[in-house]
C-alpha positions, 0 to 999 in steps of 0.5 A: 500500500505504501509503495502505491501511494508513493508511486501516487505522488510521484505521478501528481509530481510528474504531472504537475511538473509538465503542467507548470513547464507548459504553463510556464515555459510554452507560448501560443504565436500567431503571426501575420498580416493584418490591416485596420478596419473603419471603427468609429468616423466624425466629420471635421468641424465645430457642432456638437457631432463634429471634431474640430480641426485646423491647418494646413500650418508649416509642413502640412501639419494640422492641429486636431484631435490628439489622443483617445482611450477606449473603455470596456464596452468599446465606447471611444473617449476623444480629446477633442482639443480645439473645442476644449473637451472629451467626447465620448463616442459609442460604436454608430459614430454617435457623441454620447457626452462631453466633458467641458476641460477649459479650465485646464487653461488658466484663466489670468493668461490668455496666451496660455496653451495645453497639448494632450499626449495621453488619455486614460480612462479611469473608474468615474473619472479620466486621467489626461496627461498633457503639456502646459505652456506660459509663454508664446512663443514657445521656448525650450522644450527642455526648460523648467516647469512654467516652460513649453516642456512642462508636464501636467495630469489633470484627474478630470471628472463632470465636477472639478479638474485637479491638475498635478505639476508631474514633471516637478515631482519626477525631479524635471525629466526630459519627458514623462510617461503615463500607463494605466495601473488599476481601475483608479489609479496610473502610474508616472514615469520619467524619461532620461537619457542613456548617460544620465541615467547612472545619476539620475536622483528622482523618483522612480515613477509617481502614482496618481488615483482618482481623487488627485492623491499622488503617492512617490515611487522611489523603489520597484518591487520586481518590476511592480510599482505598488508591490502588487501589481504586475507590470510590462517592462522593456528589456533591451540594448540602446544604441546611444547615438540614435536611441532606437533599440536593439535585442528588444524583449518584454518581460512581467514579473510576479511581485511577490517571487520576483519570477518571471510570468512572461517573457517574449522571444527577441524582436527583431534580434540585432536590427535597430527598431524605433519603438512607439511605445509600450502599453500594459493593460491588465492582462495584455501588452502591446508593443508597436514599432517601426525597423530600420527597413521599414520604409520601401522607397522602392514601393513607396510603402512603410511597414509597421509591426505589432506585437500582441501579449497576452499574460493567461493564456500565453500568447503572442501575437505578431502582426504586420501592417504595410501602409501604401499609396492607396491607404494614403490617398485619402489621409491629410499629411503628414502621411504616417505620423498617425501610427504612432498614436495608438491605444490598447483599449480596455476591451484588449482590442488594438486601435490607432486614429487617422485623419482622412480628408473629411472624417476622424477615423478610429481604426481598430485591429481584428486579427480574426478578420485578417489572414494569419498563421498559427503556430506553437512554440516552446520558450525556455526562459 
């Protein structure tokens, strides 16, 4: 008898060993071609139903629309920047509400101006992540706080704005990120260059929750920011003359045992590739970023990938997306800039903004709706 239930439990080994090297050590990959579809459209303009829009200015630029987020149920929120407010947009196109936020603009300059770089959609409540300028002309965008440079996050709800000076808190950065940490809170953090970074004295990040409450981060706990929740981070080598990447992976780390939940495979081993950013959302990363060869000007085409992560079940997903002469020929110039505007929504779909002719449009990725290859592979981590 003791012989069998010994045997017993070395078989519950066995097999709980396979289990969690499976579950542990082997991904799902998908990879393939995949092209947008039509999301959400409104027309340019300055009604309620409309998004405002203005230029062309030097260079062909134009000034509109500059970021949006997108919630649970796929409704999309648009800083609608010209008209001073967020809309919320549901799946036919229609604007559902808007939030006024002109008093992010002080009202003793007039000369004063605000630029969105990142929106985030919270629980009752919107973090928006944008600059503040005091003074027109612009100056040095590297300057001190009360400079063009400046970075703010206004913690947005129908009542009241409570703006945060974030790049004094971070210790002046050259740049400041924003992620999503949970429901009610996001997370901060700066930008330093290669060489300044063995020096660097400033936080580590800075944590916001809805109620305005900042809470400074001087240490990470296995990749974590508040000790509890798992966070994507980069791993890779920066080459410091360009500061495009190589040998790029992503890793997440189990706070508490400091041991790997997932980590990719290499992309794009050895070649430079210029990364757009790095979104985490709960159960998903997204990674978008163009290569050193992206641009044919042969074709006169440019190819964007990318990569999908997806933390239970393993997953990743490798997509590429090849942009032409007949995806440009109705969008205003620039003719890519808008691929690197893009928002990992809370509904774990992948989707960018196009400025077209006559319409916003917010495009969205359905990798069940493009041709791709399946495939199995194991990792060893």
């Amino acid at each position: 008898m003791k012989k069998k239930l010994i045997i017993f439990f070395v078989v519950l080994l066995i097999i709980g060993f396979v289990v969690d090297f499976f579950s542990n050590f082997s991904i799902y990959i998908k990879a393939g071609r995949l092209q947008p579809i039509t999301y959400v459209t409104l027309k340019w303009g300055n009604s309620y139903n409309e998004v405002g829009l203005e230029g062309p200015y030097e260079d062909f630029w134009y000034e509109g629309p500059a970021t949006f987020d997108v919630d649970k149920e796929g409704n999309v929120y648009i800083v609608d920047q010209l008209h001073n407010r967020i809309i919320e947009v549901d799946k036919n196109s229609n604007i559902i509400d808007s939030i006024d936020i002109s008093k992010i603009i002080s009202e003793n300059d007039l000369d004063a101006r605000y630029g969105p770089i990142k929106l985030i959609i919270g629980n009752k409540c919107l973090f928006l992540l944008h600059f503040y300028s005091y003074t027109l002309p612009p100056v040095d965008p590297y300057s001190p706080p009360g400079g063009y440079g400046s970075r703010y996050v206004s913690v947005i709800t129908k009542d009241k704005i409570v703006k945060i000076d974030i790049q004094k808190l971070l210790g002046n950065p050259v740049d400041v990120y924003m992620d999503r940490l949970n429901d009610n809170s996001i997370v901060l953090t700066p930008s330093i260059p290669p060489e300044d970074k063995a020096n660097w004295e400033g936080p580590k990040a800075v944590i916001v929750n809805r109620n305005g409450e900042v809470r400074i981060v001087n240490n990470l706990v296995n990749g974590s920011f508040d000790g509890i929740t798992p966070f994507a981070s980069l791993i890779y080598d920066e080459d410091k003359e360009t500061h495009f990447y190589r040998n790029v992976k992503i890793q997440v780390k189990d706070p508490k045992t400091d041991k790997n939940i997932f980590a990719s495979g290499l992309i794009q081993n050895g070649e430079l590739i210029d990364i757009f950013g790095l979104q985490f959302n709960g159960n998903k990363s997204a990674l978008m970023y163009q290569t050193e060869s992206s641009y044919n000007k042969e074709n006169d085409t440019i190819t964007t990938h990318i990569v999908i992560f997806t933390l239970s079940p393993k997953e990743e997903e490798h997509y590429i997306m090849v942009v032409g002469k007949d995806e440009r020929k109705d969008m205003l110039p620039p003719p890519f800039s808008y691929r690197s505007d893009f928002v990992l929504g809370q509904d774990g779909f992948f989707y960018t903004m196009v400025y077209k002719k006559d319409e916003l449009h917010i495009q969205k990725f359905v990798p069940e709706e493009t041709q791709t290859e399946y495939y199995y592979r194991s990792l060893k981590f």
